[in-house]
C-alpha positions in Angstrom: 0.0 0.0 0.0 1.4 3.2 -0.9 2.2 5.7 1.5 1.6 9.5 1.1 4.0 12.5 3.0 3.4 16.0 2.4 5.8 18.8 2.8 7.0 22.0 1.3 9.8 23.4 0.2 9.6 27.3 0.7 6.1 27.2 0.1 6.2 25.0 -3.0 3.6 22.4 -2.2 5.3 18.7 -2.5 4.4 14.7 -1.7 6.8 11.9 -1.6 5.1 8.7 -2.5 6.5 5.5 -1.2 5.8 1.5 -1.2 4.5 2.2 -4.6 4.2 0.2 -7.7 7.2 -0.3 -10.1 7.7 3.0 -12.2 10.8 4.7 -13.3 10.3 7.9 -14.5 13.9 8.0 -17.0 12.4 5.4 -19.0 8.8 6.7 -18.4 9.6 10.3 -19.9 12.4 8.9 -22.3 10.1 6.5 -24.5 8.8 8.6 -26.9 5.5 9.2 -25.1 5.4 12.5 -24.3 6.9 15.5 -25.4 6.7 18.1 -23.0 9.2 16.9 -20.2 12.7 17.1 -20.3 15.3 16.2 -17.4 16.0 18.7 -15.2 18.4 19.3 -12.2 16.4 21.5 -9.5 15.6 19.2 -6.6 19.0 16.8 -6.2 17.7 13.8 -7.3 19.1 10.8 -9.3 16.1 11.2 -11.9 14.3 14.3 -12.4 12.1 15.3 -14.9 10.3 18.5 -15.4 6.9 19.7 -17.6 3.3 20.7 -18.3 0.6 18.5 -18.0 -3.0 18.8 -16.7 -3.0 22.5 -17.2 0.0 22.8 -14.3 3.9 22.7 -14.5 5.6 19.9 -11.9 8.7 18.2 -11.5 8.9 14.3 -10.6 11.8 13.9 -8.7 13.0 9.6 -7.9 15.7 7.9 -6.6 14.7 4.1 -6.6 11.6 2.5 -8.3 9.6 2.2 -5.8 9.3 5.8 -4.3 8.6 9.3 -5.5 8.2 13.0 -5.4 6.3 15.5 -6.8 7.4 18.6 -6.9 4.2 21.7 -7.3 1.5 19.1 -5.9 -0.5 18.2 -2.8 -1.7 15.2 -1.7 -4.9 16.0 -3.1 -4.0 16.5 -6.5 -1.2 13.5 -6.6 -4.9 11.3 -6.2 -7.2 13.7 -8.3 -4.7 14.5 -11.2 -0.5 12.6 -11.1 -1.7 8.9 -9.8 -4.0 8.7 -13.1 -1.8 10.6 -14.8 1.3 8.0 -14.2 -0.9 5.3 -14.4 0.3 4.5 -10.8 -3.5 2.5 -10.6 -2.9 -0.2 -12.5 -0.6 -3.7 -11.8 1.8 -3.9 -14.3 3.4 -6.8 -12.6 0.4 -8.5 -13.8 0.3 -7.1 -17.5 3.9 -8.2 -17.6 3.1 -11.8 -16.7 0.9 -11.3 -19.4 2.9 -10.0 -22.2 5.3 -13.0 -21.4 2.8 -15.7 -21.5 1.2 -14.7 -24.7 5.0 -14.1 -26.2 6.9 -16.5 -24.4 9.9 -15.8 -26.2 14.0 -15.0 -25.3 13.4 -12.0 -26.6 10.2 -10.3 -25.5 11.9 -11.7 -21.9 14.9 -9.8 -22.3 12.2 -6.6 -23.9 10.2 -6.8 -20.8 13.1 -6.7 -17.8 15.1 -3.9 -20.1 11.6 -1.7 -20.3 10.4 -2.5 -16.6 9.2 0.9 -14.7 7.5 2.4 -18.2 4.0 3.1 -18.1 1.7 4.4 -20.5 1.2 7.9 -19.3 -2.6 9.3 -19.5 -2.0 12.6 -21.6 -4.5 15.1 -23.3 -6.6 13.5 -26.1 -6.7 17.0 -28.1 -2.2 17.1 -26.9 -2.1 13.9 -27.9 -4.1 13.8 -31.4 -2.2 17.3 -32.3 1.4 15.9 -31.0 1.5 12.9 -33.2 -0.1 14.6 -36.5 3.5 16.8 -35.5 5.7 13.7 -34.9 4.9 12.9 -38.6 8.3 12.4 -40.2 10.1 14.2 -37.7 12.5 13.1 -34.7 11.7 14.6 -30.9 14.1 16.9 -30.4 12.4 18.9 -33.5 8.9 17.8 -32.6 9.4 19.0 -28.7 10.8 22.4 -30.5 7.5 23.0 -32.2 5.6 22.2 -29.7 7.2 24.0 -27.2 6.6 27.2 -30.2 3.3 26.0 -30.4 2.8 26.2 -26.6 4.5 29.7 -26.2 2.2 31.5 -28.8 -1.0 29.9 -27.9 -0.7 28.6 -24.5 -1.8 29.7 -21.4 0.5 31.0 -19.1 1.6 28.8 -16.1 4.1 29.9 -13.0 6.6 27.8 -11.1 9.3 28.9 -9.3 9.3 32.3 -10.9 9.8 30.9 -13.9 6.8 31.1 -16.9 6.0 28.0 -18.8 3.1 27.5 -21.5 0.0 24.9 -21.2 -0.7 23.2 -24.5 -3.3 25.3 -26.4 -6.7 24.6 -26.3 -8.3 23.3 -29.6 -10.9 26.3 -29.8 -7.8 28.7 -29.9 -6.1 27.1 -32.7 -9.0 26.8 -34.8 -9.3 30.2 -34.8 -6.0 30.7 -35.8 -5.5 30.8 -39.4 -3.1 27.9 -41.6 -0.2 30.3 -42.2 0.1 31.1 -38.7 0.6 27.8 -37.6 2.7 27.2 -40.7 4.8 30.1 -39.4 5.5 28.4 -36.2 7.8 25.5 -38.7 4.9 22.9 -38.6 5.4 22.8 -42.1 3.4 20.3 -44.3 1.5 19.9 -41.0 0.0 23.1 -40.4 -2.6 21.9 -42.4 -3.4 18.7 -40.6 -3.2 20.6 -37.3 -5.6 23.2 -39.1 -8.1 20.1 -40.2 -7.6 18.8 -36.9 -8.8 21.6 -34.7 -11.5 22.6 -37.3 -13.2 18.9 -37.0 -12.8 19.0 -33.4 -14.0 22.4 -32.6 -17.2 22.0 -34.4 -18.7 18.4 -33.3 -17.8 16.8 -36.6 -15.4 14.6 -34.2 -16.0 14.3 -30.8 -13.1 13.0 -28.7 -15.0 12.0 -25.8 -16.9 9.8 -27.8 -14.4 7.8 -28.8 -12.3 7.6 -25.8 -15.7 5.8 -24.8 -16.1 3.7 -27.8 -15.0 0.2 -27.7 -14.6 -0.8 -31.0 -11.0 0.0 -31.5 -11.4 -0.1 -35.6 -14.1 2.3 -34.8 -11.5 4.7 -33.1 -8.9 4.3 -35.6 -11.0 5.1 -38.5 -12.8 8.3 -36.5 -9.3 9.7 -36.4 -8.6 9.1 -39.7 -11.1 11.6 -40.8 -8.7 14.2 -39.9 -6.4 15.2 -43.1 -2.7 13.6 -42.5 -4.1 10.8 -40.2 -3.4 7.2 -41.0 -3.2 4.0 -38.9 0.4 4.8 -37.3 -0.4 8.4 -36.1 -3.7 7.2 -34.8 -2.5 4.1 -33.0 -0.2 6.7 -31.1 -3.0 9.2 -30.1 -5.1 6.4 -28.8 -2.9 4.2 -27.1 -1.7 7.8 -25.3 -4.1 9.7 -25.1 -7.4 7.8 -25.0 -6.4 4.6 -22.7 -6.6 2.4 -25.7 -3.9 0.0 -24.5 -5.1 -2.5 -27.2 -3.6 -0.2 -29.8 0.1 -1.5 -31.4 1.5 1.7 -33.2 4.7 0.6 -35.8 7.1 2.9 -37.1 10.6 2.4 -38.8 11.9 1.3 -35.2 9.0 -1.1 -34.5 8.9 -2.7 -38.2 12.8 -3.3 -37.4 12.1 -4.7 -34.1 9.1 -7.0 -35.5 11.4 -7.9 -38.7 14.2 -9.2 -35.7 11.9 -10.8 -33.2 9.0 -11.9 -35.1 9.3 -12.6 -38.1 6.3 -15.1 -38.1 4.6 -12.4 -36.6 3.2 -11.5 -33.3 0.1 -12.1 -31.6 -2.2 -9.0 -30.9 -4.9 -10.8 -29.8 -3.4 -13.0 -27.2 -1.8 -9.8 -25.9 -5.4 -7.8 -25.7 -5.2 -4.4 -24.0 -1.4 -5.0 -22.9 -0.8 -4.4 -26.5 0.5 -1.2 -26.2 2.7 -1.8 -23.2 4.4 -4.5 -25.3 5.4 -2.4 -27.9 6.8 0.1 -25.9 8.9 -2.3 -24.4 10.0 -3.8 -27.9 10.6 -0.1 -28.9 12.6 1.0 -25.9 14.7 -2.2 -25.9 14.9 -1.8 -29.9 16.7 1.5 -29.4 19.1 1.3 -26.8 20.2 -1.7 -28.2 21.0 0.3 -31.2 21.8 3.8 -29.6 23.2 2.5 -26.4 
């Protein structure tokens, strides 16, 4: 059972969390999930990463895997908004039992142990959908750079430590903002997809809580590819982080590679079910540092 202590640090609002399930927030941050976190060094800890999310800026702070802090929240808001947020409610003890037994191979072993303490974060469906139709042939530290332009021009103001950093904007402020400015921003080829994107969204045509509800996950896929630049890969991404789809199996260049090496027969989605998504982020993570050590 976790344990919860609150404190502050000259009137900064902090909780440690301890006993807690497996998580490590290196891996966590440095998958490819998320782009508005970055390490920082603030708080003297072995891991720390910093960022917007929720509408507020914190920093996760960790020194072993099964405790940590949270720099800019209370008790309160570590159940209401981070627990969720970090996925810190589910067992993935248990989904990684599960991804072995329905892969019981060497390597998806040797994927598992290298990727333990990621979990599927629980972003912004309207962040999510937008920061994938930008990852579109693009590598992060030039996808994090738009965004971050993005966020800077449209984005609310947040404060933290007398610092200012930028929520994500919200989809009814970008749909009133025309193609070129977007463009302007070095979107490039995707201003219009972000343009289509917040257009759709904005007025009904798709509604994301909809299909964060649906169950059909063809159903999802093919709602947002109605959105111009869209296909089965970007989607995949949006709803496996954004909408809880865990089901959802994005492949890229990396993924195709790892596939290729591992399983070349093939791999079964459906005996993996909704840890789907976990899987491959442990294939992809494992994939890379293997590559880029």
């Amino acid at each position: 059972m976790e344990k919860i202590r609150e404190f502050d640090i000259n009137g900064l609002p902090c909780v440690e969390i301890t006993d807690i399930p497996c998580i490590n927030i290196f891996k966590t941050f440095d998958c490819g999930q998320c782009f508005r976190f970055d390490p920082v060094s603030v708080f003297g800890n072995k891991y720390e990463y910093g960022g917007v999310a929720k509408g507020r800026y914190v920093v996760f702070g960790q020194n072993d895997e099964r405790a940590l802090v949270i720099y800019g929240s209370t008790k309160e808001e570590y159940f209401d908004v981070w627990k969720r947020y970090l996925a810190l409610d589910i067992d993935y003890d248990k989904i990684n039992l599960k991804i072995i037994m329905a892969c019981p191979t060497e390597d998806m072993q040797k994927a598992v142990s290298f990727g333990k303490g990621i979990r599927i974060l629980r972003q912004d469906m309207w962040e999510s959908v937008c920061s994938f139709i930008i990852s579109q042939n693009n590598n992060i530290p030039r996808i994090k750079k738009i965004i971050d332009a993005l966020c800077q021009k449209y984005g609310k103001e947040i404060t933290f430590m007398g610092k200012t950093y930028y929520d994500f904007p919200k989809v009814e402020v970008l749909n009133e903002v025309s193609e070129d400015d977007i463009f302007a921003l070095k979107t490039g080829f995707r201003a219009k997809y972000i343009k289509d994107a917040a257009s759709k969204i904005s007025s009904g045509e798709i509604e994301l809580d909809k299909i964060y509800a649906e169950a059909d996950f063809e159903k999802c896929v093919n709602e947002l590819c109605k959105i111009k630049g869209i296909g089965l890969k970007v989607a995949s991404c949006a709803l496996l982080f954004g909408f809880e789809k865990t089901q959802a199996f994005p492949v890229d260049v990396w993924m195709k590679r790892a596939l290729e090496k591992y399983f070349p027969d093939g791999i079964d989605l459906l005996a993996l079910g909704m840890s789907a998504g976990v899987a491959q982020q442990y294939l992809f993570y494992y994939e890379k540092y293997i590559q880029n050590p």
